[in-house]
KEBADO-450088 format. One record per residue (C-alpha): residue number from 1; residue in one letter; x, z, y. Coordinates in Angstrom, 2 decimals, always signed. Example, Ala and Ser with C-alpha at 12.3 -4.5 7.8 and 13.67 -1.06 7.14 Angstrom:
2
NODE	seq	type	x	z	y
NODE	1	A	+12.30	+7.80	-4.50
NODE	2	S	+13.67	+7.14	-1.06
//
This chain:
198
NODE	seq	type	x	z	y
NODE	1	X	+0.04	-15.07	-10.88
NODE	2	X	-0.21	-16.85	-7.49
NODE	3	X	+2.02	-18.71	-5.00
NODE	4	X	+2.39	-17.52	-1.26
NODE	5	X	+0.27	-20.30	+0.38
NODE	6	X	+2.37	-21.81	+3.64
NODE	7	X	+1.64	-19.90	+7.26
NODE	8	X	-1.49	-20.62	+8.30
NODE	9	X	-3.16	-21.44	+5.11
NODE	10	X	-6.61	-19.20	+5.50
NODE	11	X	-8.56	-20.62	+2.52
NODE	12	X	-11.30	-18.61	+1.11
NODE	13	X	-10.82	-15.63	+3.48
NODE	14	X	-13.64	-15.41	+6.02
NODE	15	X	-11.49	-14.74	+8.81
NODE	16	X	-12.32	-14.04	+12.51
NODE	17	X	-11.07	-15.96	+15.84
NODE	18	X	-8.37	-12.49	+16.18
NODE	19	X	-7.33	-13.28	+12.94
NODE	20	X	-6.71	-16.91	+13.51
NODE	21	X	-4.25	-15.03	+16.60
NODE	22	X	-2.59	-12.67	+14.23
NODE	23	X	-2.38	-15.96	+11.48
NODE	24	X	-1.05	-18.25	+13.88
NODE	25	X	+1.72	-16.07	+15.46
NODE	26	X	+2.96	-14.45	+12.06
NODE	27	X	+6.47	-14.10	+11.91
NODE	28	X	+7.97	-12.78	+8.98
NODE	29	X	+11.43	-12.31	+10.92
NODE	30	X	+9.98	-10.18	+13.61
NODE	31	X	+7.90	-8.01	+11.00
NODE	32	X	+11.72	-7.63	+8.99
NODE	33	X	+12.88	-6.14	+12.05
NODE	34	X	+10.45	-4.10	+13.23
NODE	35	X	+10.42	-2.43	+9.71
NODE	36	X	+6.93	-4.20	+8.91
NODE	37	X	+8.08	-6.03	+5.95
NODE	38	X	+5.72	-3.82	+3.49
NODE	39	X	+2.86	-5.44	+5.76
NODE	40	X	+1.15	-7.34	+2.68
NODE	41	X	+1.99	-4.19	+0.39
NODE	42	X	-0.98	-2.10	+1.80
NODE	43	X	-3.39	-1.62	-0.31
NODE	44	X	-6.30	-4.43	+0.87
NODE	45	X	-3.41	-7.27	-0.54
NODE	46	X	-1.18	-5.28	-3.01
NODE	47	X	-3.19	-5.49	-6.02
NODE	48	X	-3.08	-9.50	-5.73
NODE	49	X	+0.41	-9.74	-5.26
NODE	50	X	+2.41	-10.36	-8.77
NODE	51	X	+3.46	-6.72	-9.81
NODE	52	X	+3.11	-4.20	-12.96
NODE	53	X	+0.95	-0.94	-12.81
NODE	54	X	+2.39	+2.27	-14.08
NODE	55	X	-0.91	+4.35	-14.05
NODE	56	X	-0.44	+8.12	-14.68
NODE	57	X	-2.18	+11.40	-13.52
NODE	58	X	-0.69	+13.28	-11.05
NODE	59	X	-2.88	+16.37	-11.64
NODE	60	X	-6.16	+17.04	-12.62
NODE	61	X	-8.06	+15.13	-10.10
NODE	62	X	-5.31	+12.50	-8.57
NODE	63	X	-4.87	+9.38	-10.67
NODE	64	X	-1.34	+7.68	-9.37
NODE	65	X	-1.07	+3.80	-9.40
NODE	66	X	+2.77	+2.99	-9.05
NODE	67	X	+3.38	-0.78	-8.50
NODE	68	X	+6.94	-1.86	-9.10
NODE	69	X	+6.54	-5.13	-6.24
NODE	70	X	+7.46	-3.28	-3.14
NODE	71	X	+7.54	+0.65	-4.78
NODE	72	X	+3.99	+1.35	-4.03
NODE	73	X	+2.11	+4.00	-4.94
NODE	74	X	-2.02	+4.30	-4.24
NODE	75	X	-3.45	+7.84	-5.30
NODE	76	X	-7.14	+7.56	-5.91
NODE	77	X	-8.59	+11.37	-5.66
NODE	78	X	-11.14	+12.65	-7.12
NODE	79	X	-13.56	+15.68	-6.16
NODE	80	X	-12.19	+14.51	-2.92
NODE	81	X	-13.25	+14.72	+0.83
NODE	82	X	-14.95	+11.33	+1.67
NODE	83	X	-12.39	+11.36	+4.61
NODE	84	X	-8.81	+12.25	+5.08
NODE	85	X	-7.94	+15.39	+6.36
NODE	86	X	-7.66	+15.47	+10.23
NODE	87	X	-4.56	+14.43	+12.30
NODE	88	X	-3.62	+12.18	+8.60
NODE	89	X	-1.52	+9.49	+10.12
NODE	90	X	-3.30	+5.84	+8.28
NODE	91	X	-0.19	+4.85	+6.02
NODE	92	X	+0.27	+1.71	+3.87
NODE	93	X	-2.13	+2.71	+1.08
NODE	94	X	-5.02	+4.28	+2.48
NODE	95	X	-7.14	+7.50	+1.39
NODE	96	X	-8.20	+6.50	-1.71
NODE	97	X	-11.64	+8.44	-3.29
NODE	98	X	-12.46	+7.77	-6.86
NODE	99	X	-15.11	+8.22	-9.33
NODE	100	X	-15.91	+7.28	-12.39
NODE	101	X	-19.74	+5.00	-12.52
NODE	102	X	-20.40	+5.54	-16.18
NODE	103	X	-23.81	+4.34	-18.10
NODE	104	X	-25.08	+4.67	-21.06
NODE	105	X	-25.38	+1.47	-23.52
NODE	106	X	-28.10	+0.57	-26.30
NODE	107	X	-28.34	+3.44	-29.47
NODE	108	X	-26.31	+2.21	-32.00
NODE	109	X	-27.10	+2.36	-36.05
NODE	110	X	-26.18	+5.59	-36.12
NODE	111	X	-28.11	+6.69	-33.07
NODE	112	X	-24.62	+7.52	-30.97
NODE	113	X	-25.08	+5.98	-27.79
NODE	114	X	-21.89	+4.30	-26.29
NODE	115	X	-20.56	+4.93	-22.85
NODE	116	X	-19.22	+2.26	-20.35
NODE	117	X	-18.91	+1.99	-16.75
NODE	118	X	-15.85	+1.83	-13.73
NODE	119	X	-13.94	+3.78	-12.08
NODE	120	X	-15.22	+3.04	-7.94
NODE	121	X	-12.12	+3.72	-5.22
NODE	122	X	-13.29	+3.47	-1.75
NODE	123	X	-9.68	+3.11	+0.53
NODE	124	X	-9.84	+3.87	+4.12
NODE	125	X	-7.19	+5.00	+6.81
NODE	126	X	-4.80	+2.43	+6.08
NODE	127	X	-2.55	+0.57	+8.38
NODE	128	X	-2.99	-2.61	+9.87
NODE	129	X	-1.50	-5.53	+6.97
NODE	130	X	-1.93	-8.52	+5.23
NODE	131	X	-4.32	-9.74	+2.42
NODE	132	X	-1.93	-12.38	+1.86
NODE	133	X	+1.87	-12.75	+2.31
NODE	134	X	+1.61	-15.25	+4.69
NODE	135	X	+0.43	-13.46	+7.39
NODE	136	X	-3.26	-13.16	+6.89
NODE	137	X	-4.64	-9.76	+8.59
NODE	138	X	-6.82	-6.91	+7.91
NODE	139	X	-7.22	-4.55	+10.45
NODE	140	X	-6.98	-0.98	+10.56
NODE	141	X	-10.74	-0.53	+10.45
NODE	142	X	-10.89	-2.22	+6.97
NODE	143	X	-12.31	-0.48	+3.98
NODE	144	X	-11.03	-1.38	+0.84
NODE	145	X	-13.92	-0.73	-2.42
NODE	146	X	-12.82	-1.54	-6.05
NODE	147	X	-14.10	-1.57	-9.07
NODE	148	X	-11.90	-0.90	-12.19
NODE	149	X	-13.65	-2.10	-15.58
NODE	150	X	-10.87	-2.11	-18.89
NODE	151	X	-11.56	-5.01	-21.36
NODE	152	X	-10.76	-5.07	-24.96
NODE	153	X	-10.58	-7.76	-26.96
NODE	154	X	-8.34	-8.16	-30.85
NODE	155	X	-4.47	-7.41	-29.67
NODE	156	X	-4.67	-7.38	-25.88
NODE	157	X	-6.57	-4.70	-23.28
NODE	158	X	-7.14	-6.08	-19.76
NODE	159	X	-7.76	-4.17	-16.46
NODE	160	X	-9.86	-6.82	-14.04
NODE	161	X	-10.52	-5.12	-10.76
NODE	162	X	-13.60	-6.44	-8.36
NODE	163	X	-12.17	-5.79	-5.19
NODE	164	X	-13.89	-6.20	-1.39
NODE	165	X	-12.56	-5.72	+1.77
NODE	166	X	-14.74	-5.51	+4.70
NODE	167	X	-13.07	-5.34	+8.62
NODE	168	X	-14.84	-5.69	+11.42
NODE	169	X	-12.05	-7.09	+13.80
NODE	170	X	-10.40	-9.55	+11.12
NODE	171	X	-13.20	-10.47	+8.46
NODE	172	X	-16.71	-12.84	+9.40
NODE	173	X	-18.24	-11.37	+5.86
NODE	174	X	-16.39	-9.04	+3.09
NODE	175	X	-13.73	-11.08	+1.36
NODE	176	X	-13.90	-10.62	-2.61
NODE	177	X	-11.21	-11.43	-5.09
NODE	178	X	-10.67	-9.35	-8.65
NODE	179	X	-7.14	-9.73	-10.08
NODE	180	X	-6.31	-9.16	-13.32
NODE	181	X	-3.45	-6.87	-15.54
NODE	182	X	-2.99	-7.41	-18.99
NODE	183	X	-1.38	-4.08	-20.82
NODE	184	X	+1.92	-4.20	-22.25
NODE	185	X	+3.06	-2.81	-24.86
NODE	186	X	+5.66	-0.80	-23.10
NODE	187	X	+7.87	-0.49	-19.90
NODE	188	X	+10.53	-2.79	-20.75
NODE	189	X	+9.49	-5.67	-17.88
NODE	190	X	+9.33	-2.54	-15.05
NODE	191	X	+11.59	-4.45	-12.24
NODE	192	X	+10.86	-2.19	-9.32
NODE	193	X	+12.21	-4.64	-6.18
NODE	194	X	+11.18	-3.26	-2.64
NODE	195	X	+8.83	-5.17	-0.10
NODE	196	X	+10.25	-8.52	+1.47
NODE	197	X	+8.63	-9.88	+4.45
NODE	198	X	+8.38	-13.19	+3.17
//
């Protein structure tokens, strides 16, 4: 879906003067050794990296998102706390709270009224990573909101997620992007391949 622009390529993101820091003294050696390399697998930069989604419920109320670039997995909770529980160390992918924004649309002919709507994921508690493989940071004061709408059209569904991340430290204004996933019709491209640092 995309190509990893060269180190300190920046374009679109609204970064800050620390950013331009982190950007300029990226190393993807150093992160390899220090057992970083899953830095641009958090969850602000995963979902724009080329990977496959293996969506499941893991429960009643946990929906699990397994990605096979870098064996991630985000769980977006719902009937949650708004907050992780205390002394939760921030980990890769966040606390993740879900819900589902549905509306109602226009009566139909035979006065049914359809439902549509997304399901909203508000990620905090995550640690410090990239929103692009190249070294581009978020901090660990970013919050990560999504929106998940499903399209259908004849002989193909599509998942396009409207995703903003907003950070404080790293980000002049919230940085917007909304990749897209096309369903297949079954597992038989699933090439799980762990994070790389470059």
């Amino acid at each position: 879906r995309m190509v990893t622009p060269p180190k300190g390529d920046f374009a679109w993101v609204p970064i800050t003067i620390a950013a331009q820091k982190v950007l300029d003294g990226w190393d993807p050696a150093r992160d390899a050794a220090a057992g970083q390399q899953c830095r641009a697998y958090g969850a602000a930069g995963l979902m724009r990296i080329p990977t496959r989604l293996h969506i499941t419920w893991q429960g009643d109320n946990t929906l699990r998102v397994d990605t096979d670039a870098g064996l991630q997995t985000r769980l977006l909770r719902f009937a949650a706390l708004t907050a992780p529980p205390l002394g939760q160390v921030p980990t890769w992918q966040g606390y993740s709270v879900a819900s589902w924004e549905v509306a109602s649309g226009p009566p139909s002919a035979d006065n049914d009224v359809p439902k549509f709507g997304s399901l909203h994921v508000v990620t905090t508690h995550m640690r410090m990573g990239y929103l692009r493989r190249n070294g581009v940071p978020y901090s660990a004061n970013a919050v990560l909101t999504e929106d998940w709408d499903l399209m259908k059209e004849p002989g193909a569904d599509w998942v396009v997620i409207l995703t903003t991340v907003t950070d404080p430290i790293y980000l002049r204004m919230p940085y917007l992007t909304s990749p897209v996933f096309k369903r297949e019709p079954d597992g038989s491209k699933w090439n799980p391949s762990p994070c790389r640092a470059k």
